[in-house]
N, C-alpha and C positions, 0 to 999 in steps of 0.2 A: 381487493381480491386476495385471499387467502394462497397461500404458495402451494407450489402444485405435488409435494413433498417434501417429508421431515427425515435428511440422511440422516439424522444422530437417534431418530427412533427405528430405525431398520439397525437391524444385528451388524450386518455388514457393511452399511455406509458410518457406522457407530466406532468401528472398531480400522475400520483408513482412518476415520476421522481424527482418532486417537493420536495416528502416528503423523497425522496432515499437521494437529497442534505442539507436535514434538518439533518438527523442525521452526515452525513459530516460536516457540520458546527458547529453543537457541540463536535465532535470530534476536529475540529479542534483549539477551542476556550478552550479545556482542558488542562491541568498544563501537557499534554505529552509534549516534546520536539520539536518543529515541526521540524528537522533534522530526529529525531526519527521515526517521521510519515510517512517523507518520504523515507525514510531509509528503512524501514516497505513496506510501499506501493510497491516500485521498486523490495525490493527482491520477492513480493508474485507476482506482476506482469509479473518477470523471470519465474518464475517456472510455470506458469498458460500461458506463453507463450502470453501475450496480448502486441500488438506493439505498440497500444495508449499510454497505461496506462507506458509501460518501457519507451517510450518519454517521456511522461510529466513528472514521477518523474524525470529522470535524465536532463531535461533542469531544472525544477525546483529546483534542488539541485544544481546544476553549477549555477544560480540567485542566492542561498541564499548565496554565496560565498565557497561552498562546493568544494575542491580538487580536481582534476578530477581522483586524485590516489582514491581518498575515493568511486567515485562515480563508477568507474570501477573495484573496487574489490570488491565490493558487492554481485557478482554471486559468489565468491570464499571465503568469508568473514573468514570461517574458518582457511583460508589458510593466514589467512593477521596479519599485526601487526596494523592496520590504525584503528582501532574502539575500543571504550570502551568498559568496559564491561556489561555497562547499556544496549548500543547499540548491543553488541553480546546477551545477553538474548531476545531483543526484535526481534532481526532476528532468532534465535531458535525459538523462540514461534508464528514468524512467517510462519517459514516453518514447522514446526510439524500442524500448525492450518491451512496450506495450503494444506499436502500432504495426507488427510485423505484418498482417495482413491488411494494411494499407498502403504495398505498394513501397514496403520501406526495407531496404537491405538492413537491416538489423541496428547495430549503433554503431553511429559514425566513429570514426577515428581520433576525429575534432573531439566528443563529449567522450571517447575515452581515452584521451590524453587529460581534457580537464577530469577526470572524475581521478586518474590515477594523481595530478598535481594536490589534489584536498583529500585523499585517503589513503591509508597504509593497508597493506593483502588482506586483512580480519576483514578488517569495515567494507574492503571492494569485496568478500567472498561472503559477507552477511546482507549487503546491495543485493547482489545479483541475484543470492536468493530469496529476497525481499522480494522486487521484483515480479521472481518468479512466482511464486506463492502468493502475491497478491491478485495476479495475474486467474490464477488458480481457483482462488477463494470469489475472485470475481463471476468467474464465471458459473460455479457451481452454483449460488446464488442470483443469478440471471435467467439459467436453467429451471430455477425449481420456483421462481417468481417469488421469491424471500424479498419483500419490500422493506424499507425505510423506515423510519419515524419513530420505532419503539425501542432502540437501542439505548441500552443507560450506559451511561458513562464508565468507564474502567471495569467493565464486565469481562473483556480479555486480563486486563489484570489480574483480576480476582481467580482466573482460570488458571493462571500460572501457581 
């Protein structure tokens, strides 16, 4: 299926889209881990069910030299021994800040106490709009039926 619209060829979705990639880019130019980021991005992308967005982090994590144990147990991460603990707070904080309409008060206290123990204000204030924006970008892509499969690798890269 062909997606159901192109915001970057509309004048106006071209031109948010602009400023949607600007705060991406200082996110991604922040002391967070970029392992982390995308780590981040993939699990929220699972959960939000967007097949763009779970391509690109997981080719992009297989380029940064990421395990491919690491990269496919991320849907199960609780279940796994393969992640730090930095990296298990920032996927708690991820899916609590993802599953707000599932009946979830927002993030627990517990995942942000860990998440403040493994990161200093920058990295929690590049999280939480990580996050958010993936959040964002998930959905915009779910909306317009932007599938999967044909994401090459380090194409956000290259956009920065």
């Amino acid at each position: 299926m062909d997606a159901r619209f192109d915001l970057n060829s509309n004048d106006l979705g071209a031109k948010i889209g602009k400023r949607f990639a600007n705060v991406s880019l200082a996110i991604k130019g922040s002391a967070l881990p970029k392992v982390t980021q995308e780590l981040v991005s993939l699990r929220a992308s699972q959960l939000n069910g967007c097949g763009f967005c779970v391509d690109a982090h997981a080719k992009d994590l297989a380029v940064a030299g990421e395990p491919a144990v690491r990269v496919n147990l991320v849907a199960a991460w609780r279940e796994s021994t393969v992640f730090t603990e930095a990296e298990r707070a920032a996927l708690a904080l991820a899916e609590e800040g993802s599953r707000l309409a599932d009946a979830h008060q927002g993030v627990s206290d517990e995942t942000w106490s860990r998440v403040r123990e493994h990161y200093d204000d920058d990295q929690i204030a590049a999280l939480i709009y990580l996050v958010a924006m993936i959040n964002a970008a998930n959905r915009l892509l779910v909306i317009t039926h932007t599938k999967g499969g044909s994401y090459q690798a380090g194409t956000f890269d290259s956009a920065s």
